[in-house]
C-alpha positions, 0 to 999 in steps of 0.5 A: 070682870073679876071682883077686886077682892079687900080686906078689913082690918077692924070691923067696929064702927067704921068698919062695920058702916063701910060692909053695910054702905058697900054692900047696900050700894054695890050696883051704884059702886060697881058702876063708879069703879068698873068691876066689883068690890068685895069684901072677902075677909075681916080681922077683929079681936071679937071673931064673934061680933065680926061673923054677925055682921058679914055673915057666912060668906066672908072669911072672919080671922083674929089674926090680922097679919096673916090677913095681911099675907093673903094673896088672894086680896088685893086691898087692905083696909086699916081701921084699927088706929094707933100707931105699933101694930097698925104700922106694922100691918100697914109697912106689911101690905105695902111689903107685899105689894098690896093697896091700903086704905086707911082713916088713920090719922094719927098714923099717918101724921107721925109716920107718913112720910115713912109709909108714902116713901115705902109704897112709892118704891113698891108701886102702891097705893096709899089713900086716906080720905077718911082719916080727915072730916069723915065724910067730907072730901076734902083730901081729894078736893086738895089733891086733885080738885084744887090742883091748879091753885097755889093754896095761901091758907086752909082753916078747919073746924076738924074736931066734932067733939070740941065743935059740939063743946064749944057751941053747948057752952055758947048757947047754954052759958055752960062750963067746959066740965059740964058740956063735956060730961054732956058729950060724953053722955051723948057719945060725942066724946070718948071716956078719955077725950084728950086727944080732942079736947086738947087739939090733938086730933085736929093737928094730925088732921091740918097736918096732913092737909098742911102736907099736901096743900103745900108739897111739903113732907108730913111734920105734925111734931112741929105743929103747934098744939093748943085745946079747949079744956082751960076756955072759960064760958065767960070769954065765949059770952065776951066774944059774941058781944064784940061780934065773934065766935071761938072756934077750935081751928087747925090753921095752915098758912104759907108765908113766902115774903117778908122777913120770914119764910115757912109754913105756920102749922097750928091748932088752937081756940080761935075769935072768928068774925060771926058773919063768916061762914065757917064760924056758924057751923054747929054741933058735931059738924065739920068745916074746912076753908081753903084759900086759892089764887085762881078760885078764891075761898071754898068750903067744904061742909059736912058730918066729921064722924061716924059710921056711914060719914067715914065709910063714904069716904073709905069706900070712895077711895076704895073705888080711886084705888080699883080704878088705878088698880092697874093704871101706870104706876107714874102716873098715878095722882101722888099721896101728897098732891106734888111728886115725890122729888118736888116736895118743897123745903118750907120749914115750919115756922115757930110761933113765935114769928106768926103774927095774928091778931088777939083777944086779951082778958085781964082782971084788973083793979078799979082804979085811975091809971091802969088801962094807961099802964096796959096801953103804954106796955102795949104801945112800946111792943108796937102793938095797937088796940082795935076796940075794947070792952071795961066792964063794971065791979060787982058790987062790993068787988074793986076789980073788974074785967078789961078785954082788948082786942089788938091788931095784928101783931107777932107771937113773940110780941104778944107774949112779950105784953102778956108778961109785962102785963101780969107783972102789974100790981093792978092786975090780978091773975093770968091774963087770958089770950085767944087768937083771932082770924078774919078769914077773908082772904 
């Protein structure tokens, strides 16, 4: 049968996992997919780099466009990242009735909606497993695997670098800044590693897995976004003494009843309970932990990253599309789980009406009379303390560290004691609020 024939637009790191794993498989992937996979051209800037690795049979252009155009190939495989030229390269394969497979989350996550719409008029496909915890298959496992389930919620550890900080900082009693000087040394961490370190990344990651867990269209600017650069170490050393680890967690959950109505979509630092499961996942390893009515919770655990990770799950869409490839276009499994016209309307709530529980750290002077004042700003916002930790002054110091654990309550209320809290002359400084997640169903 005749080979389908791809084309790679990019060929570094990923790109160059995804030659290797596909032609050190091929026999096993021919056998999965029902005819052959090649790869029959490449697009890179570095002519050079590329022909040292596909050699001499495989065609090596720096212009990706018209790589794009060529109608001899009938996949095209987006590795470049960003968002300009990478949505012009993917809208034009779609244009001219070509498959795509992508790992490009951000792309997707700011214009998915736009691309899902385009390939659906066009009978094509768009797959983008890898663009979520590399090598885990967790898009697949939403879409399809999951597909008998009304999914309540999903909490994922989706961020190598951030999880790699973060369990450097437990274990070692280091700072933020050090660790990740540490990371970066390692090559866990970019040079300018803000869209992990602040939460990006992981928001367009939840976002895309918000859209399909739910059929709701791709929102990541209504995500709420929160990083890891302003934790301190001394509230990972707090937390493990009251039987928590702090995460960073791309959190999606849907609330149908009480008195409000949406999705809550957000990213934050996160005390998870130190029996749980997800909340022993260390170093660069990912997590996602999903909550079905019919199955209860799964968890799917694995490497987030790098080269031979992602390529697995680049090649196995690779595969889905070959095997689709000229299947019933109606029939076909939808980019976001629920057919086109039965996305549903949710909105995405503000955080202001997510109600979680909270970890609260707070400088206070040594003296009678101010836990009481903490406690009565708490109690009149109808929020209740779960269990607390006084410390003692150094010596020579009047002040001292309070940290309070609160029951569930709303955002807006939390805020509220925040603000009234900081206004007291006994407390010096912001007061430090981390959110906290049972995540037991």
């Amino acid at each position: 049968m005749k080979p389908i024939h791809v084309g790679l637009l990019g060929i570094g790191t990923v790109g160059g996992g995804t030659y290797a794993v596909l032609n050190r498989n091929q026999e096993e992937i021919t056998r999965r997919a029902g005819r052959p996979i090649r790869i029959v051209a490449v697009a890179d800037r570095n002519m050079e780099r590329a022909r040292e690795l596909v050699g001499s049979d495989v065609k090596v252009t720096d212009d990706a466009f018209s790589l794009v155009k060529d109608p001899d190939i009938d996949i095209i495989v987006e590795l470049i990242g960003g968002y300009t030229t990478a949505l012009e390269l993917v809208m034009l394969a779609i244009d001219h009735g070509k498959h795509v497979v992508t790992a490009n989350k951000a792309l997707l996550a700011v214009y998915g909606n736009e691309i899902f719409a385009a390939a659906q008029k066009k009978g094509v496909m768009v797959a983008f497993e890898a663009a979520v915890a590399g090598g885990i298959p967790i898009i697949k496992a939403l879409r399809e695997g999951l597909s008998a389930n009304r999914i309540q919620w999903l909490a994922g550890i989706i961020n190598g670098t951030t999880n790699f900080i973060l369990s450097e900082m437990r274990d070692k009693g280091l700072s933020f800044d050090a660790v990740l000087k540490e990371a970066q040394k390692l090559g866990y961490a970019e040079a300018d590693p803000t869209f992990d370190i602040e939460g990006i990344d992981a928001a367009h990651k939840v976002t895309l897995m918000a859209s399909i867990a739910f059929g709701i269209p791709v929102q990541f600017d209504r995500a709420h976004v929160e990083g890891i650069s302003t934790l301190d170490a001394i509230d990972i050393q707090y937390a493990e003494q009251l039987g928590y680890r702090i995460k960073l967690l791309g959190i999606a959950k849907r609330q149908e009843s009480g008195p409000t109505r949406g999705v809550e979509l957000r990213v934050h630092p996160t005390l998870i309970p130190t029996k749980r499961l997800i909340a022993n996942v260390e170093g660069a390893m990912n997590a996602v932990l999903v909550w079905g009515d019919a199955v209860g919770a799964t968890l799917y655990y694995g490497k987030g990253a790098g080269a031979e990770p992602t390529a697995s799950a680049v090649i196995a869409d690779l595969v889905d599309v070959t095997r689709l490839h000229t299947a019933d276009k109606q029939h076909r499994v939808p980019h976001l789980a629920f057919q086109p016209d039965q996305l549903s309307d949710l909105p995405i709530l503000s955080m202001d009406e997510v109600e979680t529980a909270c970890y609260l750290r707070m400088r206070a002077l040594d003296k009678p009379g101010v836990l009481a004042d903490v406690t009565r700003i708490l109690a009149d916002l109808s929020i209740s303390i779960d269990a607390m930790i006084q410390k003692e002054p150094a010596e020579g110091e009047d002040q001292a560290d309070v940290v309070l654990l609160t029951h569930v309550a709303r955002e807006k209320d939390i805020n509220a004691a925040i603000r009234g809290i900081e206004a007291l002359s006994s407390i010096h400084g912001k007061v430090v609020r981390i959110r906290m997640e049972a995540l037991n169903g």
